[in-house]
C-alpha positions as CSV (number, residue, x, y, z in Angstrom):
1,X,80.7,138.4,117.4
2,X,80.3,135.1,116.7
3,X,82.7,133.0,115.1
4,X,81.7,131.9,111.6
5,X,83.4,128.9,110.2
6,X,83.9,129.2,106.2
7,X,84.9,127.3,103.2
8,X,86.9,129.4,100.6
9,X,88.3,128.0,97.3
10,X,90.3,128.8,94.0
11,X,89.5,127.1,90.8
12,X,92.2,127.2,88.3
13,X,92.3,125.4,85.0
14,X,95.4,122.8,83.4
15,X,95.1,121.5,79.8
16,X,97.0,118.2,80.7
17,X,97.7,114.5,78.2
18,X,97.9,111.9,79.6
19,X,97.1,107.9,79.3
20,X,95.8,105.2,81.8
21,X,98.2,102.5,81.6
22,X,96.2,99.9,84.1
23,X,93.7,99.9,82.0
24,X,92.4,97.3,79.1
25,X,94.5,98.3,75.7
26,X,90.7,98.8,74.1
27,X,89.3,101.1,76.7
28,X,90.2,104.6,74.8
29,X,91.8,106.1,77.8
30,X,94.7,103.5,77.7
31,X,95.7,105.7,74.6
32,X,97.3,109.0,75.0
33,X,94.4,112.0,74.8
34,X,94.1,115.0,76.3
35,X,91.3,117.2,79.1
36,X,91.3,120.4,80.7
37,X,91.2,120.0,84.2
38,X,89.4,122.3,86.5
39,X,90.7,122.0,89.9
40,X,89.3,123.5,93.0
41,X,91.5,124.0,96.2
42,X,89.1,124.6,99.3
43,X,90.7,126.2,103.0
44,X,88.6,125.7,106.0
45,X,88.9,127.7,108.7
46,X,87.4,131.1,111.0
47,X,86.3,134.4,109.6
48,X,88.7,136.3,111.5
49,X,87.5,139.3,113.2
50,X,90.6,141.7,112.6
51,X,90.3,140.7,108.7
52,X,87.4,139.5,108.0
53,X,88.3,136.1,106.5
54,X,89.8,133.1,106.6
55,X,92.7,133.7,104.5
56,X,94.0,135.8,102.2
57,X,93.6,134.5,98.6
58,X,97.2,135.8,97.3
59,X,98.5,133.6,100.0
60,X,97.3,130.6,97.4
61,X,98.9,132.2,94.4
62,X,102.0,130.8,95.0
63,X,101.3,127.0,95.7
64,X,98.8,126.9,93.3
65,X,101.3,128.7,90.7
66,X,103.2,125.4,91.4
67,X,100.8,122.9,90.5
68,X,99.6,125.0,87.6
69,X,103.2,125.6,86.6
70,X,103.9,121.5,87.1
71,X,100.9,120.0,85.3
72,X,99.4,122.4,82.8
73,X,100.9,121.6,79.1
74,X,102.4,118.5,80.2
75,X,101.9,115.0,79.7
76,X,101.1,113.9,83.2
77,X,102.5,110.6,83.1
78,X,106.2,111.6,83.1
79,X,105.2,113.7,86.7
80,X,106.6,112.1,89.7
81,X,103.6,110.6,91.7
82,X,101.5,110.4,88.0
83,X,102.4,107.4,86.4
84,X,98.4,106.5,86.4
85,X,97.2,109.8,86.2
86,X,93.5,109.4,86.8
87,X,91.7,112.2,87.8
88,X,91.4,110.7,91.6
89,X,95.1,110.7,91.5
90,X,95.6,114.0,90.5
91,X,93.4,114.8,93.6
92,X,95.8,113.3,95.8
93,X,99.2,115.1,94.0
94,X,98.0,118.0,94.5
95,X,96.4,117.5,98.2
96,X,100.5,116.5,98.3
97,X,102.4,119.6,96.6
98,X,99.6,122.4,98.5
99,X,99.3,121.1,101.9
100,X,102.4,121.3,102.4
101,X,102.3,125.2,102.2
102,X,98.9,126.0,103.2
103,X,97.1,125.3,106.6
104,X,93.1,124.2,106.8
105,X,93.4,122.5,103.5
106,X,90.3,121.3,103.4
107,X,89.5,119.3,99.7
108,X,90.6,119.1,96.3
109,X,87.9,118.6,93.7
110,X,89.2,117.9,90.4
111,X,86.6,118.3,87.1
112,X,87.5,116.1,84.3
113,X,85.1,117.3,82.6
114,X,81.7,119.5,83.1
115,X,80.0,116.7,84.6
116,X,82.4,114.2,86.0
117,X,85.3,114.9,88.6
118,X,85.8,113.7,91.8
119,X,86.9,115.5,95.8
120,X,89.5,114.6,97.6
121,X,89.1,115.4,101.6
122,X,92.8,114.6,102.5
123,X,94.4,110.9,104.3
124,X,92.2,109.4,107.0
């Protein structure tokens, strides 16, 4: 059999305020508004043979329970690690709080918005 390597995700929503405090007290993100966030957490690794894939998906319930149950209805600035919450930053956070609990982490893509967001594909 030969030995497929896959991508598998989980997309899970936070409604989030925040405001970007680096930035110019004009720009309209320096004041305190609000998104939903949709943020996808991709695994990389083998179809296994026994199971048939890469890894089970309640095995991501928990961590991403964790970020959901950190960030979503909060005001991300007062987070540890968020005092600039951009949505690059938010990448990283929760590249931070999930790897740490689930192997082949592979990227965090975080949606602003329907058509803005940005990936994350872990430290160098």
């Amino acid at each position: 059999m030969i030995r497929l390597i896959m991508d598998l995700f989980l997309k899970f929503s936070i409604n989030a305020a925040r405001r970007l405090p680096n930035l110019p007290a004009e720009h309209p993100c320096s004041r305190v508004h609000g998104h939903t966030f949709d943020i996808e957490v991709h695994v990389a690794g083998r179809v296994e043979e026994s199971s048939g894939w890469v890894l089970d998906f309640a095995d991501l319930d928990g961590p991403i329970d964790h970020v959901k149950g950190t960030l979503d209805h909060r005001y991300l600035n007062d987070i540890d690690g968020l005092s600039n919450p951009t949505s690059e930053r938010i990448a990283i956070w929760t590249w931070n709080e999930i790897s740490q609990r689930v192997s082949g982490l592979s990227k965090v893509v975080v949606f602003e918005g329907a058509d803005r967001g940005c990936v994350y594909h872990g430290p160098e």
